[in-house]
C-alpha positions as a Markdown table, in Angstrom:
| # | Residue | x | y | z |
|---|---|---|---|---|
| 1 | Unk | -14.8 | -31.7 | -17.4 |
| 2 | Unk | -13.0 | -28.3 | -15.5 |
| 3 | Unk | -14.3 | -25.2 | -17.2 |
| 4 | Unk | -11.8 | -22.9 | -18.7 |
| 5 | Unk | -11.6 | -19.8 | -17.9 |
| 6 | Unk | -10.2 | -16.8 | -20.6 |
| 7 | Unk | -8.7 | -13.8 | -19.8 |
| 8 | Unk | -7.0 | -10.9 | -21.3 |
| 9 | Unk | -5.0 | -8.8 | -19.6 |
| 10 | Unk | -3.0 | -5.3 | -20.9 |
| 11 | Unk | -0.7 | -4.1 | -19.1 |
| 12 | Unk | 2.8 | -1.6 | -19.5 |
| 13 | Unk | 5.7 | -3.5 | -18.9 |
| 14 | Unk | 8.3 | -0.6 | -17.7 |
| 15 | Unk | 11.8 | -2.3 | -18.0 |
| 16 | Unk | 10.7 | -3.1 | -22.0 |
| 17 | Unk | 8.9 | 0.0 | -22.6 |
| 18 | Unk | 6.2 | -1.2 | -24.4 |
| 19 | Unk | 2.7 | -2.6 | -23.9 |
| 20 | Unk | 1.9 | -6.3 | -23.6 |
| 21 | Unk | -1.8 | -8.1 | -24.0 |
| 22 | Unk | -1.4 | -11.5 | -22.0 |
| 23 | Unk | -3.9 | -14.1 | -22.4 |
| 24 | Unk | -4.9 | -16.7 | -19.3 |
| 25 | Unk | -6.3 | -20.1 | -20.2 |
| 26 | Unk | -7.1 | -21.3 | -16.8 |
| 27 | Unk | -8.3 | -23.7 | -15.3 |
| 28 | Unk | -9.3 | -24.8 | -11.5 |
| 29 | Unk | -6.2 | -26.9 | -11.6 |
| 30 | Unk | -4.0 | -25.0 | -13.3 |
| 31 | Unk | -3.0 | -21.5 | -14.6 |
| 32 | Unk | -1.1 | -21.1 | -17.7 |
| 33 | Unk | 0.0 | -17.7 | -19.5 |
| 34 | Unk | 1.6 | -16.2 | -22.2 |
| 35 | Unk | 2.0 | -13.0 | -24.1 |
| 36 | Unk | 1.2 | -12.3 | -26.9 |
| 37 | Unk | 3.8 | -12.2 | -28.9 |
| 38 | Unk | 4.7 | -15.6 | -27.3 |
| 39 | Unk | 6.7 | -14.8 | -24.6 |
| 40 | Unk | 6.3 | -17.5 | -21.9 |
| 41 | Unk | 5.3 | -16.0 | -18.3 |
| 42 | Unk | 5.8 | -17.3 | -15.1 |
| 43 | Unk | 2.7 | -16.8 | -12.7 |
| 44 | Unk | 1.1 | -18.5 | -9.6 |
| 45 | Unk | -2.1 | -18.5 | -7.6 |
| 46 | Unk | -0.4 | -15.6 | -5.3 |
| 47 | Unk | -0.3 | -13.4 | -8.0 |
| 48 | Unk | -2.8 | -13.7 | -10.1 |
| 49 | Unk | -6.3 | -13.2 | -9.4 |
| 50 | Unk | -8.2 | -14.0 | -12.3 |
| 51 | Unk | -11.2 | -11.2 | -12.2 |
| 52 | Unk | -9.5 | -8.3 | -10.2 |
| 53 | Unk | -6.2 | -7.8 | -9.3 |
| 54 | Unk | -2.3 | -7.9 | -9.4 |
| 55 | Unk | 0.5 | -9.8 | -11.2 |
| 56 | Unk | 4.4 | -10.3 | -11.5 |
| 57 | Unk | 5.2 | -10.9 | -15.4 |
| 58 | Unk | 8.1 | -12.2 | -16.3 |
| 59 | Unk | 10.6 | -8.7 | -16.2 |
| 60 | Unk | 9.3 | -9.2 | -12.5 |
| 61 | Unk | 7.6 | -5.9 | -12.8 |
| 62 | Unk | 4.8 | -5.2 | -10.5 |
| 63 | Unk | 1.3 | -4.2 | -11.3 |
| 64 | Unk | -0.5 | -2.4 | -8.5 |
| 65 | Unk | -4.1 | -3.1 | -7.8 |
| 66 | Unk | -6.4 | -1.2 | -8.4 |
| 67 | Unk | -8.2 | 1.1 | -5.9 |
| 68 | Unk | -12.0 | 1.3 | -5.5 |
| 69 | Unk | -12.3 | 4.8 | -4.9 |
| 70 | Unk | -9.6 | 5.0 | -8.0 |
| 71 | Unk | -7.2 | 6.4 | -5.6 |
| 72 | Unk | -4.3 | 5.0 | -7.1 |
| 73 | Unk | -1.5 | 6.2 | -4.8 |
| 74 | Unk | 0.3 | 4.7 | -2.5 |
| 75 | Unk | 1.1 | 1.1 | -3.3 |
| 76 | Unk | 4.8 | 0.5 | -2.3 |
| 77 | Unk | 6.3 | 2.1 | 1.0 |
| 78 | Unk | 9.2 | 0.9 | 3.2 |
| 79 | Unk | 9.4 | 0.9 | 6.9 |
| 80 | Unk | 13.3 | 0.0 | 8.4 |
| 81 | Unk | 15.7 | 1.1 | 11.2 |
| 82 | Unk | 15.9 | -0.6 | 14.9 |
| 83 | Unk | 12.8 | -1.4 | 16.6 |
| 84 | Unk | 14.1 | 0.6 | 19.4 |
| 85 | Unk | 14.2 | 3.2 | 17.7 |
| 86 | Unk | 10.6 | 2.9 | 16.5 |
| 87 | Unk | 9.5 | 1.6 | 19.9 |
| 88 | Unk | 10.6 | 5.0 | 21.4 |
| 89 | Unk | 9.0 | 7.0 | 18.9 |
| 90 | Unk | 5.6 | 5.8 | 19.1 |
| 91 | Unk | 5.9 | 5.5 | 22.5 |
| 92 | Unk | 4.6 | 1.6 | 22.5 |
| 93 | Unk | 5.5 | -1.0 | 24.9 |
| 94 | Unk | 6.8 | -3.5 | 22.2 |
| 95 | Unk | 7.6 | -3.7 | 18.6 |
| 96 | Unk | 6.4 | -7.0 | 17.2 |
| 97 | Unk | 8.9 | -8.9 | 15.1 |
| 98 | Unk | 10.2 | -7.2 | 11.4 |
| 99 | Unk | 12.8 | -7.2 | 9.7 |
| 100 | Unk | 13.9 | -3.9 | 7.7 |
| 101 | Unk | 11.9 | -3.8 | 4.7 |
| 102 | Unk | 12.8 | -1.7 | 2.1 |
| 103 | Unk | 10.2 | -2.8 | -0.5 |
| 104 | Unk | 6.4 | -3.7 | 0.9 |
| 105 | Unk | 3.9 | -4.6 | -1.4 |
| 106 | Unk | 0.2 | -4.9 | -1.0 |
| 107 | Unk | -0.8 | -8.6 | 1.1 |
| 108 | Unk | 2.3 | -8.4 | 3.1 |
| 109 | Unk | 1.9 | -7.9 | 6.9 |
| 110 | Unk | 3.4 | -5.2 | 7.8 |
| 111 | Unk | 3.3 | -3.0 | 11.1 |
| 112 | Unk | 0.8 | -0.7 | 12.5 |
| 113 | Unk | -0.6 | 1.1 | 15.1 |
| 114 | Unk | -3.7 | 1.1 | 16.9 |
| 115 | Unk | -5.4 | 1.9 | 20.4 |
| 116 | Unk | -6.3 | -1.6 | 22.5 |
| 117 | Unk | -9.3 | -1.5 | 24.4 |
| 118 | Unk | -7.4 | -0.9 | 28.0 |
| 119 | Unk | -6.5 | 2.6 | 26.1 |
| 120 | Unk | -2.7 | 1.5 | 25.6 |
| 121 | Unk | -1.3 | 2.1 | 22.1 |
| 122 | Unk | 0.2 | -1.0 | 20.7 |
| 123 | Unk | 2.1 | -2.3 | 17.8 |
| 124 | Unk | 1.0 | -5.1 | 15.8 |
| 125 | Unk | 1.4 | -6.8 | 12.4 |
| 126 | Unk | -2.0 | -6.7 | 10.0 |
| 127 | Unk | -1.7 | -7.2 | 6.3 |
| 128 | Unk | -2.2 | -4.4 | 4.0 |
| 129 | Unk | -5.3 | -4.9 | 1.8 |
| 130 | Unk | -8.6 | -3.7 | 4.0 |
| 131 | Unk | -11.5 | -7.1 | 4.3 |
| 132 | Unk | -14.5 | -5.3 | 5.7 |
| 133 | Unk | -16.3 | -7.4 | 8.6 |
| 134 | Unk | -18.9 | -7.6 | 6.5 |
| 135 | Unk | -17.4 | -9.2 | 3.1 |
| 136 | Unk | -18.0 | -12.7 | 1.7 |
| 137 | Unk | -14.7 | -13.3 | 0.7 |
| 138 | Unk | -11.2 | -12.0 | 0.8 |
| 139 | Unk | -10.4 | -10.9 | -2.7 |
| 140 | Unk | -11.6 | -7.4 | -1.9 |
| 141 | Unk | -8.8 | -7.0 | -0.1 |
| 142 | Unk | -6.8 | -6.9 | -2.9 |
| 143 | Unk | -8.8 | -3.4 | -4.3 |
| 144 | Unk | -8.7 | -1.9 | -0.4 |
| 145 | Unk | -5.0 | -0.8 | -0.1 |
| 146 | Unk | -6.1 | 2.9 | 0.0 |
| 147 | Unk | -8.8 | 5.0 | 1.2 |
| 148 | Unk | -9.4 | 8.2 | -0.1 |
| 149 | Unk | -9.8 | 11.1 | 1.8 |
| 150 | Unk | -12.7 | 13.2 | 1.0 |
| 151 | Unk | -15.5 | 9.9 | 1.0 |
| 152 | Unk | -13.7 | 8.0 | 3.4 |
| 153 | Unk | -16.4 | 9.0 | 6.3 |
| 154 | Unk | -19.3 | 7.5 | 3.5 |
| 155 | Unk | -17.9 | 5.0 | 1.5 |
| 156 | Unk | -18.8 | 1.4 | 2.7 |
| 157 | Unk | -16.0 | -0.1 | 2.4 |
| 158 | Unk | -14.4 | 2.4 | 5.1 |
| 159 | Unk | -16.7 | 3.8 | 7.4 |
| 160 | Unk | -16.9 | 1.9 | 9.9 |
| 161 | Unk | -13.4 | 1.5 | 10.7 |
| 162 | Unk | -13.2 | 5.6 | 9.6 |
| 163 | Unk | -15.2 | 5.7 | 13.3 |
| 164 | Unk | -13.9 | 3.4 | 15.5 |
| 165 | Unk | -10.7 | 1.4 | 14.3 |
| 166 | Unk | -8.3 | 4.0 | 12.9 |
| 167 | Unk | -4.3 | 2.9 | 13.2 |
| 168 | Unk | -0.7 | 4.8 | 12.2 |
| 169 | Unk | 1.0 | 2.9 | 9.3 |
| 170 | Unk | 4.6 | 4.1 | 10.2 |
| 171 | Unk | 7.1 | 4.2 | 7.3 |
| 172 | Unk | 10.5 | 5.5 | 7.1 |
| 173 | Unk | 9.3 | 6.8 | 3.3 |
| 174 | Unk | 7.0 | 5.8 | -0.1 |
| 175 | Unk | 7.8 | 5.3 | -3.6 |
| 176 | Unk | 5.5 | 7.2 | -6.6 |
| 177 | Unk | 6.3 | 7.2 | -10.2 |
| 178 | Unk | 6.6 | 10.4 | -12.6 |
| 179 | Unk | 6.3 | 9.9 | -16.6 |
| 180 | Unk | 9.2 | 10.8 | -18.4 |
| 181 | Unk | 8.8 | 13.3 | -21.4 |
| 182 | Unk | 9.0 | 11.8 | -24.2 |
| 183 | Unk | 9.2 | 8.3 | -22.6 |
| 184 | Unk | 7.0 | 5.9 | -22.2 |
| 185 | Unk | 8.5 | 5.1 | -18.9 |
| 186 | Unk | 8.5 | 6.3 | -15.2 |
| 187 | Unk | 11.2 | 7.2 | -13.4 |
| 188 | Unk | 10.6 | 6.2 | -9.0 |
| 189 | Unk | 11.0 | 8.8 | -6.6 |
| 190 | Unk | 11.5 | 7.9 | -2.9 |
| 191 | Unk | 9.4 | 10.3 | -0.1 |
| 192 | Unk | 10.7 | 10.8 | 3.4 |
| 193 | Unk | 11.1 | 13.0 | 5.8 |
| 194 | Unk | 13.6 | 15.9 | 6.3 |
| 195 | Unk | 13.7 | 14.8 | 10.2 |
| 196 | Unk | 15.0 | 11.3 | 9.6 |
| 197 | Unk | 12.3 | 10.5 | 11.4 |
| 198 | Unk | 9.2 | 7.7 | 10.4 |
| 199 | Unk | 6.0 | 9.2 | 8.6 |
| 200 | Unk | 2.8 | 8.3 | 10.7 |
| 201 | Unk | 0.9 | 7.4 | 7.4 |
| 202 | Unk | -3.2 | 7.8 | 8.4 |
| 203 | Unk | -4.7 | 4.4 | 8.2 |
| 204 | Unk | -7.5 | 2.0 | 9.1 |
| 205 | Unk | -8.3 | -1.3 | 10.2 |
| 206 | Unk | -10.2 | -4.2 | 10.4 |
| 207 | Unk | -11.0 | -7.7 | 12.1 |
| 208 | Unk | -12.7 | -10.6 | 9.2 |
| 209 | Unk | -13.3 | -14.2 | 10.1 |
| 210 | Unk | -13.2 | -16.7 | 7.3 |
| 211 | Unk | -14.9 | -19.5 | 6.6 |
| 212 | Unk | -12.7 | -21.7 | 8.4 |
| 213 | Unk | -12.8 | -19.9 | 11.1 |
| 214 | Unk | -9.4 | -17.6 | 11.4 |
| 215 | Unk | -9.5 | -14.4 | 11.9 |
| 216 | Unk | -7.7 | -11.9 | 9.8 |
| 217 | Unk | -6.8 | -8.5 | 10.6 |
| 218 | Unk | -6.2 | -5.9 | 8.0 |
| 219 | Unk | -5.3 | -2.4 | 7.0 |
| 220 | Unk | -5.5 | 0.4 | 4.4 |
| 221 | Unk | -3.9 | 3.6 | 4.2 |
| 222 | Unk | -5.7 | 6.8 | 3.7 |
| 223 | Unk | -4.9 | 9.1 | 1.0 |
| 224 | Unk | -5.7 | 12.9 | -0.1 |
| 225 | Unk | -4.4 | 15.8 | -2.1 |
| 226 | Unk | -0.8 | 16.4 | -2.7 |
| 227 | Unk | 0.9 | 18.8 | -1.4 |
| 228 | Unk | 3.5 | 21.0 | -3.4 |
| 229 | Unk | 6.5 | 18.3 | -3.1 |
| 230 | Unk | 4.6 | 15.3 | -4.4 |
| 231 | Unk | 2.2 | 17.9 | -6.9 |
| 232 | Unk | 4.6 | 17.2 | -9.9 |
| 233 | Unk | 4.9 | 13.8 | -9.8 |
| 234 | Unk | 1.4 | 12.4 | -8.3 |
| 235 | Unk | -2.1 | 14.7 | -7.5 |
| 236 | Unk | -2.2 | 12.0 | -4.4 |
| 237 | Unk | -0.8 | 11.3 | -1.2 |
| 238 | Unk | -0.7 | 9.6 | 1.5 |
| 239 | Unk | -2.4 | 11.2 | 4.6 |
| 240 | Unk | 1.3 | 12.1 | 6.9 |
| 241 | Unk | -0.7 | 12.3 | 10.9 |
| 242 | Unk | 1.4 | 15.0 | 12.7 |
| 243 | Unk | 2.9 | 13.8 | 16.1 |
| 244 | Unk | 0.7 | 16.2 | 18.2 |
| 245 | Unk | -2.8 | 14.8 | 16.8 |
| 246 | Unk | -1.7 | 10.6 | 17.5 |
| 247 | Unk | -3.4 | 10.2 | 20.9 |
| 248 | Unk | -6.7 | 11.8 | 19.0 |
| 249 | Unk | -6.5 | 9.9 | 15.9 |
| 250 | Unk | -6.0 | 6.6 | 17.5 |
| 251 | Unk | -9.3 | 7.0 | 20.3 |
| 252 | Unk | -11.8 | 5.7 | 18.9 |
| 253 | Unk | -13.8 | 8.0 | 21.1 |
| 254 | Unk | -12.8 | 10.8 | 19.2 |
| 255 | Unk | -15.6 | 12.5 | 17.1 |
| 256 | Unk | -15.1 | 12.6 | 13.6 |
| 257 | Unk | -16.0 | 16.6 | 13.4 |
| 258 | Unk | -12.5 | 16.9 | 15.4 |
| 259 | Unk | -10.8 | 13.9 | 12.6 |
| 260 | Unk | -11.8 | 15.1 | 9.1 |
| 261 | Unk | -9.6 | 18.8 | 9.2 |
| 262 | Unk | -6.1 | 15.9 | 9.7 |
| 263 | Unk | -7.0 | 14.5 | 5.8 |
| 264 | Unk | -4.9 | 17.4 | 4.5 |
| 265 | Unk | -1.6 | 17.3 | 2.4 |
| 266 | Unk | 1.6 | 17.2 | 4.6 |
| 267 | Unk | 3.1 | 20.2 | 5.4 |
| 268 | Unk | 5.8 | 20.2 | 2.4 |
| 269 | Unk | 8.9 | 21.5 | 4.5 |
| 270 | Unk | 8.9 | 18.3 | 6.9 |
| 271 | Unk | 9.3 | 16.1 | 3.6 |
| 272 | Unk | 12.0 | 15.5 | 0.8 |
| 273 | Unk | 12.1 | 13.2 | -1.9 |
| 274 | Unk | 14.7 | 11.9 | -4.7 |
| 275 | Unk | 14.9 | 9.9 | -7.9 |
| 276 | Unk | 15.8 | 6.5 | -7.3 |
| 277 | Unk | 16.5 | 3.1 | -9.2 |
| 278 | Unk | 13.9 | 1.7 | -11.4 |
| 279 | Unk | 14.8 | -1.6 | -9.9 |
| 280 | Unk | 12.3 | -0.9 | -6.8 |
| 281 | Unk | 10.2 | -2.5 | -10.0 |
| 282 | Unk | 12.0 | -5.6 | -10.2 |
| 283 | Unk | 10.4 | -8.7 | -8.0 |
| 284 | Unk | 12.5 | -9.7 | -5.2 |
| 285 | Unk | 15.1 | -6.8 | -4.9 |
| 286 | Unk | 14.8 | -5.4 | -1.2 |
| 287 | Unk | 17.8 | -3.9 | 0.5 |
| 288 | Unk | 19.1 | -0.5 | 1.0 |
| 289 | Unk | 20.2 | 0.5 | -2.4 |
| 290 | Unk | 16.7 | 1.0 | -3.1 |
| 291 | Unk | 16.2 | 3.8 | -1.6 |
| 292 | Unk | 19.6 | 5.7 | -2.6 |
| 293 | Unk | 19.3 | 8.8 | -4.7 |
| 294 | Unk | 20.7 | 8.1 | -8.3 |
| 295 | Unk | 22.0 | 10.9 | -10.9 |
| 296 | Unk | 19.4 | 11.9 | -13.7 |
């Protein structure tokens, strides 16, 4: 007979303002939810990890996973504009195949950079959720979207890679939420440069091989202190690399003495943000609009 498994779950569901406590009868054949106050949910394998991590109810808002360092920041960017465009930019000799993405979640592969062992810098896609070489399995992943900072150089989880495989997430921006007075929602706010030009988020990588076999390379991105932009809305942000200090960050060569003093807060006059749509929430809306400034 399959065991059942029971779970509760309580999450804030942001396009109903109000708090839901969904129960999971599960078993290994099938998964079947519901709130509690009845309302059915839709949920699949993808997205729902019974012990640890992330779901879509059924307003097809998105609960972010959390960290294991509780940094917490960081879990939706987007990365679009011709690949020309980013080629050029991070002077690469090819820019694999990706279409503009205006929404990326955790799992999805995504582009990044990172030094090949001929020296070249090349662009390839990993997916975002960091499987140390050394894990059993890959549900850690789902916990390893960020890396914070300060313990990054000690932390398990990170180390390694913190030595010898660090990589350039490029975005064109990020998304972070700000409470509401006297709400109990969030209103989005989309981050980007004043330039126009991509953000060189500070990240790290990693190679893990299965248990059939496949290898599967992933990434996290490396967060610290806010600077005086992001400061109202989040005390986190993501580490923003400076153009001059790539070819440094990249070597694996390069001592970590000389790495540690780029974890600071982006300088705040090469960034601008906006309010945007609290449809960046909603499951499956990706296009421009998402980014467009809205009135408050």
């Amino acid at each position: 007979m399959p065991t059942v498994i029971r779970y509760r779950w309580r999450y804030y569901d942001e396009a109903r303002r109000r708090y839901f406590v969904t129960r999971y009868h599960c078993t290994e054949e099938q998964i079947c939810v519901e709130h509690a106050d009845a309302t059915p949910v839709e949920a699949t394998r993808q997205l729902l990890d019974l012990t640890e991590h992330w779901l879509a109810n059924s307003t097809g808002v998105f609960l972010r996973p959390p960290s294991d360092d509780n940094s917490e920041m960081c879990g939706l960017y987007a990365m679009f504009g011709p690949s020309s465009r980013h080629r050029e930019y991070f002077a690469v000799d090819a820019w694999p195949e990706f279409p503009e993405r205006y929404k990326i979640p955790p799992a999805s592969l995504a582009p990044i950079i990172r030094q090949a062992p001929d020296g070249r810098r090349v662009a390839d896609l990993l997916r975002w959720g960091l499987i140390p070489h050394w894990a059993k399995d890959e549900t850690i992943a789902r916990k390893l979207i960020n890396a914070r900072g300060e313990t990054v150089a000690d932390k398990p989880s990170f180390r390694s890679a913190y030595r010898r495989r660090r990589c350039i997430v490029p975005a064109s921006g990020f998304y972070e939420w700000q409470a509401v007075p006297g709400q109990n929602w969030k209103q989005p706010y989309y981050f980007t440069t004043t330039s126009g030009e991509s953000m060189a988020m500070g990240g790290l990588w990693e190679s893990w091989t299965n248990p059939n076999g496949e290898l599967i390379r992933t990434y996290c991105i490396i967060t610290g202190e806010a600077n005086a932009l992001m400061a109202p809305i989040h005390d986190r942000m993501p580490v923003i690399l400076p153009r001059d200090t790539w070819t440094a960050w990249l070597d694996p060569a390069t001592d970590s003495a000389r790495i540690a003093p780029l974890l600071v807060p982006a300088d705040t006059s090469t960034m601008t943000a906006w309010p945007v749509s609290r449809k960046i929430s909603s499951r499956g809306d990706d296009g421009p609009d998402l980014v467009a400034r809205i009135d408050q």
